[in-house]
N, CA, C and O atoms as CSV, one atom per row, in Angstrom:
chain,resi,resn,atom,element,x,y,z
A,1,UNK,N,N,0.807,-1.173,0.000
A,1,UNK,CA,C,0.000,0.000,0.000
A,1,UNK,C,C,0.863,1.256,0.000
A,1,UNK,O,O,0.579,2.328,-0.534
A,2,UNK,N,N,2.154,0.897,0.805
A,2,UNK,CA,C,2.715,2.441,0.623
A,2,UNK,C,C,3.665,2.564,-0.677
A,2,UNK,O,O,4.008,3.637,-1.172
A,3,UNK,N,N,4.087,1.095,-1.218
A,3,UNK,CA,C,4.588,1.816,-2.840
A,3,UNK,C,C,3.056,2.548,-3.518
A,3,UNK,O,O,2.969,3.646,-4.067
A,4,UNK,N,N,2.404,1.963,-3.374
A,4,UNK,CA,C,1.061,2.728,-4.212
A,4,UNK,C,C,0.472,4.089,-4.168
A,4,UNK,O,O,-0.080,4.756,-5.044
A,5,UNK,N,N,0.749,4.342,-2.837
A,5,UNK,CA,C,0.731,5.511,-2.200
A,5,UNK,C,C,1.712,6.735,-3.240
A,5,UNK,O,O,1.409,7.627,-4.033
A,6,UNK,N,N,3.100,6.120,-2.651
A,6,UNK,CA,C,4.352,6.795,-3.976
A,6,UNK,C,C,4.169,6.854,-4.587
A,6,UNK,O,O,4.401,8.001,-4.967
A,7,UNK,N,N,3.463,5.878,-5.811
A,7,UNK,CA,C,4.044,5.853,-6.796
A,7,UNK,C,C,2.671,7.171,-7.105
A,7,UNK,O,O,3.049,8.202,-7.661
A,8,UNK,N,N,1.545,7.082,-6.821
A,8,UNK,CA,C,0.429,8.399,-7.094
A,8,UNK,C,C,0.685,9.532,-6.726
A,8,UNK,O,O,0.104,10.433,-7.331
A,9,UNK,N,N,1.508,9.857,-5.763
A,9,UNK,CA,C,2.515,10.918,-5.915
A,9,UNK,C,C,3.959,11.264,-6.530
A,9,UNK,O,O,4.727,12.163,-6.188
A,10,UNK,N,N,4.073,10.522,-7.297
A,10,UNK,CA,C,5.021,10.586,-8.502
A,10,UNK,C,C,4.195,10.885,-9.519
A,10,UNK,O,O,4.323,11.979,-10.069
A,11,UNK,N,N,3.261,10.026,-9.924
A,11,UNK,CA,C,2.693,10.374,-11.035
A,11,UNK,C,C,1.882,11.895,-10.831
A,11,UNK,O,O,1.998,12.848,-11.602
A,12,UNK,N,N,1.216,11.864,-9.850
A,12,UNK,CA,C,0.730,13.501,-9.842
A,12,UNK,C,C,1.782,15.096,-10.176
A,12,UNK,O,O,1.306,16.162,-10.567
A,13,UNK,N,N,3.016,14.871,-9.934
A,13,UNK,CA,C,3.512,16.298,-10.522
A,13,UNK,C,C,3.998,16.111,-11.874
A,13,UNK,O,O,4.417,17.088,-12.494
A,14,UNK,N,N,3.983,14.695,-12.514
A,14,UNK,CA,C,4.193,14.373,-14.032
A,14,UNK,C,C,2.969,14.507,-15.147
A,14,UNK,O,O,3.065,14.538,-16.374
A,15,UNK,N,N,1.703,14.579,-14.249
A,15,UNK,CA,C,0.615,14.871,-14.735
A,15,UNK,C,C,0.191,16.437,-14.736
A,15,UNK,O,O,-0.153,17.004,-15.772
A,16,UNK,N,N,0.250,17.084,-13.467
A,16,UNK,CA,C,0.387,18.579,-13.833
A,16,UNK,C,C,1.194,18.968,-14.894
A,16,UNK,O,O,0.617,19.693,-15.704
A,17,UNK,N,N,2.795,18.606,-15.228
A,17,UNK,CA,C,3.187,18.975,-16.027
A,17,UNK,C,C,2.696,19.058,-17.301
A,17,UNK,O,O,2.639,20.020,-18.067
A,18,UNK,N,N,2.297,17.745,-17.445
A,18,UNK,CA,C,1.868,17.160,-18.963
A,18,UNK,C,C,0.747,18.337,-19.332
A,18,UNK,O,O,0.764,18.982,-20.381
A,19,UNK,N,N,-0.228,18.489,-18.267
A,19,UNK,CA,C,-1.303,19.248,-17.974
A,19,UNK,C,C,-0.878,20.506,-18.590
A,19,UNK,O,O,-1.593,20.897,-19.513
A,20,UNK,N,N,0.366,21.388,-18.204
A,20,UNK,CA,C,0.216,22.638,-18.471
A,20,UNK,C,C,1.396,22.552,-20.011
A,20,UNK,O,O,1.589,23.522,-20.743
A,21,UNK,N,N,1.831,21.627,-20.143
A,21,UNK,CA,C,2.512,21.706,-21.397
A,21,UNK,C,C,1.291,21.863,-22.405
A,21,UNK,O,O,1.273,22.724,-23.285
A,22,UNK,N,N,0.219,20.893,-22.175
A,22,UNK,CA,C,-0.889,20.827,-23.234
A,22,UNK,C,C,-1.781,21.726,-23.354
A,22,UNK,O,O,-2.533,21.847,-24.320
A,23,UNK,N,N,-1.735,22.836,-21.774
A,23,UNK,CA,C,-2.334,24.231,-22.007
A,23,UNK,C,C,-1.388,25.538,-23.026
A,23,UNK,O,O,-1.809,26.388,-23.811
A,24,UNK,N,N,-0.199,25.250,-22.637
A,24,UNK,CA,C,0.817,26.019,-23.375
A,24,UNK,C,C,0.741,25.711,-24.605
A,24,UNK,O,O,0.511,26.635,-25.385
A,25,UNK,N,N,0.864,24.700,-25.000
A,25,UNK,CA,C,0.569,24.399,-26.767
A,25,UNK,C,C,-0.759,24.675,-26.902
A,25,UNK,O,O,-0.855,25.665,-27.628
A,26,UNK,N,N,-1.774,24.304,-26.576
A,26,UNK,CA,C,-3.152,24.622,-27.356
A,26,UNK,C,C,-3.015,26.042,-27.326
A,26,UNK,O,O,-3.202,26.486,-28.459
A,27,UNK,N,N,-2.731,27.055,-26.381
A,27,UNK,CA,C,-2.371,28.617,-26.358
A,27,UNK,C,C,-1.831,29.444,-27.722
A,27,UNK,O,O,-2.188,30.468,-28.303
A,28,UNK,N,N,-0.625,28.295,-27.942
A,28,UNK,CA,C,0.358,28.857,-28.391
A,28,UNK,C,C,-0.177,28.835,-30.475
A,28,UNK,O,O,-0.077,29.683,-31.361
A,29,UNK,N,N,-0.715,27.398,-30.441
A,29,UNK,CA,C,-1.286,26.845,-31.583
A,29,UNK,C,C,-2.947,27.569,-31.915
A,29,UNK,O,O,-3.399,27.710,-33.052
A,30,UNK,N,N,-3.576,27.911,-30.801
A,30,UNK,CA,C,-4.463,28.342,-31.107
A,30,UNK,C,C,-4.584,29.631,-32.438
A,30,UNK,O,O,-5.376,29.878,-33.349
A,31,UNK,N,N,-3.516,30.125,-31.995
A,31,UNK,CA,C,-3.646,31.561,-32.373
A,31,UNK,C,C,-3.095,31.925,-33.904
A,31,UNK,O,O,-2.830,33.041,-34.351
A,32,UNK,N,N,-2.987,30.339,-34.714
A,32,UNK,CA,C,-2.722,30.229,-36.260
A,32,UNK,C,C,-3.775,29.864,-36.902
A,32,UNK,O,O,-4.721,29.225,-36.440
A,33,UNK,N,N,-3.642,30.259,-37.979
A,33,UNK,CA,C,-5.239,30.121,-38.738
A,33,UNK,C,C,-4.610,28.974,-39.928
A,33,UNK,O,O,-3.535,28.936,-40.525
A,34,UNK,N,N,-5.486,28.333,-39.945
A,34,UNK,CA,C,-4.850,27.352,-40.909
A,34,UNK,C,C,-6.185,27.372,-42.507
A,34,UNK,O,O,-7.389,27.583,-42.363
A,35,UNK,N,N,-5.647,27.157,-43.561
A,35,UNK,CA,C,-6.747,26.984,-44.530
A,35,UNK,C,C,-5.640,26.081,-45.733
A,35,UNK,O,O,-4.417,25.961,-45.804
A,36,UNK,N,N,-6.762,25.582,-46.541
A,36,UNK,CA,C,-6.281,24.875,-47.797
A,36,UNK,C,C,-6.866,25.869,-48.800
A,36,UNK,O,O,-6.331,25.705,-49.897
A,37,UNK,N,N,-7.653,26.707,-48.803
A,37,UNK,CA,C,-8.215,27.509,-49.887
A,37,UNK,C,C,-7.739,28.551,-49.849
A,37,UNK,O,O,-7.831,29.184,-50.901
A,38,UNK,N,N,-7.081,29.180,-48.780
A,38,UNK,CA,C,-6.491,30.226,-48.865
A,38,UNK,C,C,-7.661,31.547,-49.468
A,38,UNK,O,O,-7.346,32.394,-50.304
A,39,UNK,N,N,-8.666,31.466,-48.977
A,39,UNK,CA,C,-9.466,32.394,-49.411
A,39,UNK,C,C,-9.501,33.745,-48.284
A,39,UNK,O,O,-8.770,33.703,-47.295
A,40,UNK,N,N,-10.106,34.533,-48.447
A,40,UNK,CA,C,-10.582,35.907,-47.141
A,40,UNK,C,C,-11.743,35.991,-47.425
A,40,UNK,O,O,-12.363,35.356,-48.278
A,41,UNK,N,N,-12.225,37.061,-46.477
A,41,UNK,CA,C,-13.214,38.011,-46.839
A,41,UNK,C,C,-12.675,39.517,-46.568
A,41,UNK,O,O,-11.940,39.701,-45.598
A,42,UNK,N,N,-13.021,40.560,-47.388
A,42,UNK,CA,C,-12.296,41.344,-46.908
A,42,UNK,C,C,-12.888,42.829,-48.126
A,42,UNK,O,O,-12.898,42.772,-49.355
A,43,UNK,N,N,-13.314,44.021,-47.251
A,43,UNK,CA,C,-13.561,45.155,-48.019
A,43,UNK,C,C,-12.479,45.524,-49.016
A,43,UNK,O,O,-11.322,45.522,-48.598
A,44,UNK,N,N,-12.737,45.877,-50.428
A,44,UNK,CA,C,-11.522,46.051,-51.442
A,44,UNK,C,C,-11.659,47.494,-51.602
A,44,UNK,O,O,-12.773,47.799,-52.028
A,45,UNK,N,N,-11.225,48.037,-51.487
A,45,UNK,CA,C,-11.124,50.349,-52.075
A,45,UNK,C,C,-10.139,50.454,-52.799
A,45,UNK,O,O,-9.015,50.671,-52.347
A,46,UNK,N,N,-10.442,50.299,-54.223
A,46,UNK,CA,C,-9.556,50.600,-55.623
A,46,UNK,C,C,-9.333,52.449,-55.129
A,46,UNK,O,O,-9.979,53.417,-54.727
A,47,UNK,N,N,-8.390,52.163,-55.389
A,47,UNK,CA,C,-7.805,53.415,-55.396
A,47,UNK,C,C,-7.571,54.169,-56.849
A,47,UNK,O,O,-6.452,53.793,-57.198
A,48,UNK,N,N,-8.045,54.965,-57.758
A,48,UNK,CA,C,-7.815,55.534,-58.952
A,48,UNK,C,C,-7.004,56.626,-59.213
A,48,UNK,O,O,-7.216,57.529,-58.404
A,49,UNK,N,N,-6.142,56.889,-60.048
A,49,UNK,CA,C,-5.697,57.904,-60.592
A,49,UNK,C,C,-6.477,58.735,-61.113
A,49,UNK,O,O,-7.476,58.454,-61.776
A,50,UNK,N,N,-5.919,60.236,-60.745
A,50,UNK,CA,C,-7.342,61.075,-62.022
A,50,UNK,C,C,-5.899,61.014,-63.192
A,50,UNK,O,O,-6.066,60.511,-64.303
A,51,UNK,N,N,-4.803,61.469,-62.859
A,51,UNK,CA,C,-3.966,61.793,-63.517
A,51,UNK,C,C,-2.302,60.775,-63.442
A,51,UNK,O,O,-2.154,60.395,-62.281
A,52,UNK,N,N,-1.499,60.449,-64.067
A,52,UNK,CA,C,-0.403,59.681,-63.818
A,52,UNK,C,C,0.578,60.984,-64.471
A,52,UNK,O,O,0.449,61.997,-65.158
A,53,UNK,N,N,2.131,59.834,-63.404
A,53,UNK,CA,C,3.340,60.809,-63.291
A,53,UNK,C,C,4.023,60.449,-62.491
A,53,UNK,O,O,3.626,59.694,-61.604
A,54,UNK,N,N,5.162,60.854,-62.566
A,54,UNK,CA,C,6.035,60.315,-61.668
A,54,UNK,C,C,5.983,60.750,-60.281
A,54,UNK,O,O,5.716,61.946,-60.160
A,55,UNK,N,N,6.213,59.939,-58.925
A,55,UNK,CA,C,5.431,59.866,-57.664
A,55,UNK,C,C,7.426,60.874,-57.091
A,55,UNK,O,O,8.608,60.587,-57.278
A,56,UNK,N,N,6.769,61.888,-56.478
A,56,UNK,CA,C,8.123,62.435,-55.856
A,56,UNK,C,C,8.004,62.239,-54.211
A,56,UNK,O,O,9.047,62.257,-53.557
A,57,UNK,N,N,6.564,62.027,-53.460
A,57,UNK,CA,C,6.878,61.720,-52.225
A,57,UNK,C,C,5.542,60.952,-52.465
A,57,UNK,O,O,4.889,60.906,-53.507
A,58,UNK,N,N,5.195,60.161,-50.860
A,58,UNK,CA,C,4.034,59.796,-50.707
A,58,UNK,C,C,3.698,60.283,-49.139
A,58,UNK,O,O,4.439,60.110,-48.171
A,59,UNK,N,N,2.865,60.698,-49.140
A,59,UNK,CA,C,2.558,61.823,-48.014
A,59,UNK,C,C,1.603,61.044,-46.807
A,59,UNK,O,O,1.189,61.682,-45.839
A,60,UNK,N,N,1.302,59.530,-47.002
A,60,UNK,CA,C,0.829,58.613,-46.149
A,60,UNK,C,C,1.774,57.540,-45.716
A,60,UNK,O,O,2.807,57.344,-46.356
A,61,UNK,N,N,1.363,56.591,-44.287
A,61,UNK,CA,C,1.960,55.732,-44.428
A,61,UNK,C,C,0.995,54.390,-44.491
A,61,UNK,O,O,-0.200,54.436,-44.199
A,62,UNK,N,N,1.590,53.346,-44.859
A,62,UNK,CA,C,0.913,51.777,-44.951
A,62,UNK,C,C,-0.296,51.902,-43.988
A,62,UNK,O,O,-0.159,52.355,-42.852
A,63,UNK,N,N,-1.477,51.487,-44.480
A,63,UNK,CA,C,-2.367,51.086,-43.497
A,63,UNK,C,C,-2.780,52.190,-42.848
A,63,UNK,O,O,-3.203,52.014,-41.706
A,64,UNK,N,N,-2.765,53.326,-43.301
A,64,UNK,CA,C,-2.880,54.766,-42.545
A,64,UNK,C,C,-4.404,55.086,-42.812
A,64,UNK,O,O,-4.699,55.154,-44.005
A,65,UNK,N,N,-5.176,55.245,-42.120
A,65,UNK,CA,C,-7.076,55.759,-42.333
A,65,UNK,C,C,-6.573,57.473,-42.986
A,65,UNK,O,O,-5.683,58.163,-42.489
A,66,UNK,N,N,-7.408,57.837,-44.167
A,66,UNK,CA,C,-6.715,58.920,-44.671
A,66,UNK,C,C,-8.740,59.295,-45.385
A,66,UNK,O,O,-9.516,58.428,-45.785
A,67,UNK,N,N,-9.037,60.951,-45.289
A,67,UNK,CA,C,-10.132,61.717,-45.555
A,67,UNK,C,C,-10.404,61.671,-46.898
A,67,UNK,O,O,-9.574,61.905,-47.777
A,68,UNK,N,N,-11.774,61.317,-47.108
A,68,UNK,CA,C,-11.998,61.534,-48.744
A,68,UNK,C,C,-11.489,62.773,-49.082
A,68,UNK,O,O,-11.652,63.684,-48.270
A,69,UNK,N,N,-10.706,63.067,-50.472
A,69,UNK,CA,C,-10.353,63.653,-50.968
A,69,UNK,C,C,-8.203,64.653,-50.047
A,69,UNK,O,O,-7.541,65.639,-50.373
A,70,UNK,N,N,-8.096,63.890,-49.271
A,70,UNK,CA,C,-6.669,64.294,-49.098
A,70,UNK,C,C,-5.567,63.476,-49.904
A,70,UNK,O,O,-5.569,62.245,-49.878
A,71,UNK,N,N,-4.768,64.095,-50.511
A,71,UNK,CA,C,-3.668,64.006,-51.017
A,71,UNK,C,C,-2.498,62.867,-50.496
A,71,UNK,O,O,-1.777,62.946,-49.501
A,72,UNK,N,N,-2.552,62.004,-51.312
A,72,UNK,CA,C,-2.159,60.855,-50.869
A,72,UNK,C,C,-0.346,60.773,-51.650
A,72,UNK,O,O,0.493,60.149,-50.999
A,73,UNK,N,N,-0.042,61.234,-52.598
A,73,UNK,CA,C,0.825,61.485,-52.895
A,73,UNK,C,C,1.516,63.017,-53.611
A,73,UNK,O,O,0.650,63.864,-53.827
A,74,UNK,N,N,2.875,63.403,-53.963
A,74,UNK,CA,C,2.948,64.402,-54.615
A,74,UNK,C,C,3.453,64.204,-55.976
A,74,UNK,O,O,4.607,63.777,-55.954
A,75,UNK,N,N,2.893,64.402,-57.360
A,75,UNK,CA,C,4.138,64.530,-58.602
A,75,UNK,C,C,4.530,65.571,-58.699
A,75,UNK,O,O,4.369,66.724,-58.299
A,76,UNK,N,N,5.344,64.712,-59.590
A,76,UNK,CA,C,5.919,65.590,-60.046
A,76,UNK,C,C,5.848,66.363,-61.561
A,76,UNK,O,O,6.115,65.874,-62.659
A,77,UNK,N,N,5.373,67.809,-61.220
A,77,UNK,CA,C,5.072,68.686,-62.077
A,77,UNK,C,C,5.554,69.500,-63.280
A,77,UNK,O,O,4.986,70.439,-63.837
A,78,UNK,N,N,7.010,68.791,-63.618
A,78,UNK,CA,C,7.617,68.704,-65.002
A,78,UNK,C,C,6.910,68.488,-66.029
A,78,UNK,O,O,6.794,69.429,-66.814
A,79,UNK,N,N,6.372,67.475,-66.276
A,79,UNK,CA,C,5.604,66.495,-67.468
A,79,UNK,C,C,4.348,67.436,-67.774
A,79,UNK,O,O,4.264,67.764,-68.958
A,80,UNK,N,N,3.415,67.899,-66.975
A,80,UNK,CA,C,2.916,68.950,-67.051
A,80,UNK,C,C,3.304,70.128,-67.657
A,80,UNK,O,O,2.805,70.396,-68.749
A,81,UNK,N,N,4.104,70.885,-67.151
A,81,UNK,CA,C,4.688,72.216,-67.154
A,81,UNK,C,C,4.693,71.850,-68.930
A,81,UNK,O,O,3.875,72.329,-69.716
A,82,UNK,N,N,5.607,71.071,-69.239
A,82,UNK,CA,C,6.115,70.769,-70.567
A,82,UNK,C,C,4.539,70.447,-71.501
A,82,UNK,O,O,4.342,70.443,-72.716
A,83,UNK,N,N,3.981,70.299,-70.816
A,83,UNK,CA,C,2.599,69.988,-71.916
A,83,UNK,C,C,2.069,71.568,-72.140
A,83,UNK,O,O,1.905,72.153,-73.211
A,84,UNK,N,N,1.846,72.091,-70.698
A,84,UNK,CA,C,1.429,73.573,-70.906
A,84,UNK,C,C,1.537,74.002,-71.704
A,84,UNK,O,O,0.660,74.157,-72.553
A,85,UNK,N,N,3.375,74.602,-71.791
A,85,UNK,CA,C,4.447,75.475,-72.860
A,85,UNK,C,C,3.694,74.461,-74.200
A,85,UNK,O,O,3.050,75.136,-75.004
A,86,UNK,N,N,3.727,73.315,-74.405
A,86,UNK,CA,C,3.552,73.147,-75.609
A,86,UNK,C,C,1.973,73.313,-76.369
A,86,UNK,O,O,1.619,73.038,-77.515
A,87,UNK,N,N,1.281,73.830,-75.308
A,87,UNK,CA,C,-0.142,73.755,-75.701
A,87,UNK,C,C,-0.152,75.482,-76.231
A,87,UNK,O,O,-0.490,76.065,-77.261
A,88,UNK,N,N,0.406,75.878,-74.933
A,88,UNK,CA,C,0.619,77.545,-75.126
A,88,UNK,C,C,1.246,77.874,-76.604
A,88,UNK,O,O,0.804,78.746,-77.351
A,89,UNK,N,N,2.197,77.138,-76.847
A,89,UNK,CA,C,2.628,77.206,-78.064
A,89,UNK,C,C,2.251,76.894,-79.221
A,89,UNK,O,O,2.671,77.487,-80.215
A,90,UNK,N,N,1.170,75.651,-79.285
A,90,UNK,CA,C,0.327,75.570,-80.270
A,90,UNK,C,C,-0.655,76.436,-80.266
A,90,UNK,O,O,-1.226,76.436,-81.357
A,91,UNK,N,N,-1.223,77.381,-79.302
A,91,UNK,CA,C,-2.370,78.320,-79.284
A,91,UNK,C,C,-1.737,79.840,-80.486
A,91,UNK,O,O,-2.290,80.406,-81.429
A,92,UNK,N,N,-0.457,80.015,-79.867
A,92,UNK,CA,C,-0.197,81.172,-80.418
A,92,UNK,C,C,0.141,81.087,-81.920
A,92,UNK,O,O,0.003,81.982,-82.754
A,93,UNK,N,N,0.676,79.658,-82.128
A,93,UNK,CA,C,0.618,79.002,-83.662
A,93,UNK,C,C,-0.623,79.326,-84.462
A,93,UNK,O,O,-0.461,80.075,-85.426
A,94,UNK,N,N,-1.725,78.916,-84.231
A,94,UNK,CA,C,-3.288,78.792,-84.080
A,94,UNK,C,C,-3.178,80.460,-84.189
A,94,UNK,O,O,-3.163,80.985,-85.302
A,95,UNK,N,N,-3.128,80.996,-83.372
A,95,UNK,CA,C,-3.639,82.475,-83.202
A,95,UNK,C,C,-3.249,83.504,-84.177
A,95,UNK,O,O,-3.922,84.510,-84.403
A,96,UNK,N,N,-1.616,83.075,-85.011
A,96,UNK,CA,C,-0.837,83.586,-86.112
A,96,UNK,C,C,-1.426,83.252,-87.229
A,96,UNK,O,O,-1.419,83.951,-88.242
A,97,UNK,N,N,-2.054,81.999,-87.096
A,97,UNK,CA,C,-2.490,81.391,-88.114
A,97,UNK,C,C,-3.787,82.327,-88.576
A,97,UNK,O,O,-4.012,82.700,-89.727
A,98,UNK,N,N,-4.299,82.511,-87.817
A,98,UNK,CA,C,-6.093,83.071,-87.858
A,98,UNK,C,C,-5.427,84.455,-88.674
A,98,UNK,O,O,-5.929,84.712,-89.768
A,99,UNK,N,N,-4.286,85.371,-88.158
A,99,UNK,CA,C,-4.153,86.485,-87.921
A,99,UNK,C,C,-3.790,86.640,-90.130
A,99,UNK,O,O,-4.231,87.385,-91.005
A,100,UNK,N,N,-2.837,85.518,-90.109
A,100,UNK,CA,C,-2.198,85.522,-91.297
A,100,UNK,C,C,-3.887,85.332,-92.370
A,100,UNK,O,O,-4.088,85.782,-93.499
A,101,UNK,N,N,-4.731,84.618,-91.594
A,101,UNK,CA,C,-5.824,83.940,-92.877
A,101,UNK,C,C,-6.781,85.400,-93.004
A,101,UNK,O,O,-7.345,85.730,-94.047
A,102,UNK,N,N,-6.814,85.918,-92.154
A,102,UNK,CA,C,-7.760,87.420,-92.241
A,102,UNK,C,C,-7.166,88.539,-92.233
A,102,UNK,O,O,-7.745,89.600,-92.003
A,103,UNK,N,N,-5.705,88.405,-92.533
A,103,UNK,CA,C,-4.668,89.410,-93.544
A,103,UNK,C,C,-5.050,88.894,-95.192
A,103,UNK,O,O,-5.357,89.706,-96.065
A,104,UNK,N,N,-4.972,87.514,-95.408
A,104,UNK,CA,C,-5.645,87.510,-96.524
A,104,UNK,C,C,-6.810,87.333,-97.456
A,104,UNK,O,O,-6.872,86.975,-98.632
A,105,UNK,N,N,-7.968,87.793,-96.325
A,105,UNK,CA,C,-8.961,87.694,-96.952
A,105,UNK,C,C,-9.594,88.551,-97.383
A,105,UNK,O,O,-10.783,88.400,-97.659
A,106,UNK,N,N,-8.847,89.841,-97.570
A,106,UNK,CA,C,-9.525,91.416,-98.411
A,106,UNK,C,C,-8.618,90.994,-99.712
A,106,UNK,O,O,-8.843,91.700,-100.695
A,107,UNK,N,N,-7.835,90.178,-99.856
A,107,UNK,CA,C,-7.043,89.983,-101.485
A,107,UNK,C,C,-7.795,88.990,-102.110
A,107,UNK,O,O,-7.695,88.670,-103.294
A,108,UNK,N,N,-8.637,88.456,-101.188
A,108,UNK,CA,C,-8.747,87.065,-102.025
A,108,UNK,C,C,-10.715,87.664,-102.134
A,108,UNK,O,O,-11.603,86.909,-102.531
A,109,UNK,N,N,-10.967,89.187,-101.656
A,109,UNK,CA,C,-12.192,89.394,-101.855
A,109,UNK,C,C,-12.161,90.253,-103.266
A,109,UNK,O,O,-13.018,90.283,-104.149
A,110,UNK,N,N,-11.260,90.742,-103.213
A,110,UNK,CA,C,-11.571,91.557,-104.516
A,110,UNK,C,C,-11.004,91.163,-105.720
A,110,UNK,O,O,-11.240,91.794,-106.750
Protein backbone atom coordinates (compact mmCIF):
# COMPACT_ATOMS: atom_id res chain seq x y z
CA UNK A 1 0.00 0.00 0.00
CA UNK A 2 2.72 2.44 0.62
CA UNK A 3 4.59 1.82 -2.84
CA UNK A 4 1.06 2.73 -4.21
CA UNK A 5 0.73 5.51 -2.20
CA UNK A 6 4.35 6.80 -3.98
CA UNK A 7 4.04 5.85 -6.80
CA UNK A 8 0.43 8.40 -7.09
CA UNK A 9 2.52 10.92 -5.92
CA UNK A 10 5.02 10.59 -8.50
CA UNK A 11 2.69 10.37 -11.04
CA UNK A 12 0.73 13.50 -9.84
CA UNK A 13 3.51 16.30 -10.52
CA UNK A 14 4.19 14.37 -14.03
CA UNK A 15 0.61 14.87 -14.74
CA UNK A 16 0.39 18.58 -13.83
CA UNK A 17 3.19 18.98 -16.03
CA UNK A 18 1.87 17.16 -18.96
CA UNK A 19 -1.30 19.25 -17.97
CA UNK A 20 0.22 22.64 -18.47
CA UNK A 21 2.51 21.71 -21.40
CA UNK A 22 -0.89 20.83 -23.23
CA UNK A 23 -2.33 24.23 -22.01
CA UNK A 24 0.82 26.02 -23.38
CA UNK A 25 0.57 24.40 -26.77
CA UNK A 26 -3.15 24.62 -27.36
CA UNK A 27 -2.37 28.62 -26.36
CA UNK A 28 0.36 28.86 -28.39
CA UNK A 29 -1.29 26.84 -31.58
CA UNK A 30 -4.46 28.34 -31.11
CA UNK A 31 -3.65 31.56 -32.37
CA UNK A 32 -2.72 30.23 -36.26
CA UNK A 33 -5.24 30.12 -38.74
CA UNK A 34 -4.85 27.35 -40.91
CA UNK A 35 -6.75 26.98 -44.53
CA UNK A 36 -6.28 24.87 -47.80
CA UNK A 37 -8.22 27.51 -49.89
CA UNK A 38 -6.49 30.23 -48.87
CA UNK A 39 -9.47 32.39 -49.41
CA UNK A 40 -10.58 35.91 -47.14
CA UNK A 41 -13.21 38.01 -46.84
CA UNK A 42 -12.30 41.34 -46.91
CA UNK A 43 -13.56 45.16 -48.02
CA UNK A 44 -11.52 46.05 -51.44
CA UNK A 45 -11.12 50.35 -52.07
CA UNK A 46 -9.56 50.60 -55.62
CA UNK A 47 -7.81 53.41 -55.40
CA UNK A 48 -7.81 55.53 -58.95
CA UNK A 49 -5.70 57.90 -60.59
CA UNK A 50 -7.34 61.07 -62.02
CA UNK A 51 -3.97 61.79 -63.52
CA UNK A 52 -0.40 59.68 -63.82
CA UNK A 53 3.34 60.81 -63.29
CA UNK A 54 6.04 60.31 -61.67
CA UNK A 55 5.43 59.87 -57.66
CA UNK A 56 8.12 62.43 -55.86
CA UNK A 57 6.88 61.72 -52.22
CA UNK A 58 4.03 59.80 -50.71
CA UNK A 59 2.56 61.82 -48.01
CA UNK A 60 0.83 58.61 -46.15
CA UNK A 61 1.96 55.73 -44.43
CA UNK A 62 0.91 51.78 -44.95
CA UNK A 63 -2.37 51.09 -43.50
CA UNK A 64 -2.88 54.77 -42.54
CA UNK A 65 -7.08 55.76 -42.33
CA UNK A 66 -6.71 58.92 -44.67
CA UNK A 67 -10.13 61.72 -45.55
CA UNK A 68 -12.00 61.53 -48.74
CA UNK A 69 -10.35 63.65 -50.97
CA UNK A 70 -6.67 64.29 -49.10
CA UNK A 71 -3.67 64.01 -51.02
CA UNK A 72 -2.16 60.85 -50.87
CA UNK A 73 0.83 61.48 -52.89
CA UNK A 74 2.95 64.40 -54.62
CA UNK A 75 4.14 64.53 -58.60
CA UNK A 76 5.92 65.59 -60.05
CA UNK A 77 5.07 68.69 -62.08
CA UNK A 78 7.62 68.70 -65.00
CA UNK A 79 5.60 66.50 -67.47
CA UNK A 80 2.92 68.95 -67.05
CA UNK A 81 4.69 72.22 -67.15
CA UNK A 82 6.11 70.77 -70.57
CA UNK A 83 2.60 69.99 -71.92
CA UNK A 84 1.43 73.57 -70.91
CA UNK A 85 4.45 75.47 -72.86
CA UNK A 86 3.55 73.15 -75.61
CA UNK A 87 -0.14 73.76 -75.70
CA UNK A 88 0.62 77.55 -75.13
CA UNK A 89 2.63 77.21 -78.06
CA UNK A 90 0.33 75.57 -80.27
CA UNK A 91 -2.37 78.32 -79.28
CA UNK A 92 -0.20 81.17 -80.42
CA UNK A 93 0.62 79.00 -83.66
CA UNK A 94 -3.29 78.79 -84.08
CA UNK A 95 -3.64 82.48 -83.20
CA UNK A 96 -0.84 83.59 -86.11
CA UNK A 97 -2.49 81.39 -88.11
CA UNK A 98 -6.09 83.07 -87.86
CA UNK A 99 -4.15 86.48 -87.92
CA UNK A 100 -2.20 85.52 -91.30
CA UNK A 101 -5.82 83.94 -92.88
CA UNK A 102 -7.76 87.42 -92.24
CA UNK A 103 -4.67 89.41 -93.54
CA UNK A 104 -5.65 87.51 -96.52
CA UNK A 105 -8.96 87.69 -96.95
CA UNK A 106 -9.53 91.42 -98.41
CA UNK A 107 -7.04 89.98 -101.48
CA UNK A 108 -8.75 87.07 -102.02
CA UNK A 109 -12.19 89.39 -101.86
CA UNK A 110 -11.57 91.56 -104.52
Amino acid sequence: MAKLFRAKWLLLPILIIVIAAGYAAWQYFSKWESTDDAQIEGHIHPVNARLGGTVLSVTVQENQPVQAGAGLVQLDARDYEVALARADAELAAAQAAVLAARAGVPIASS
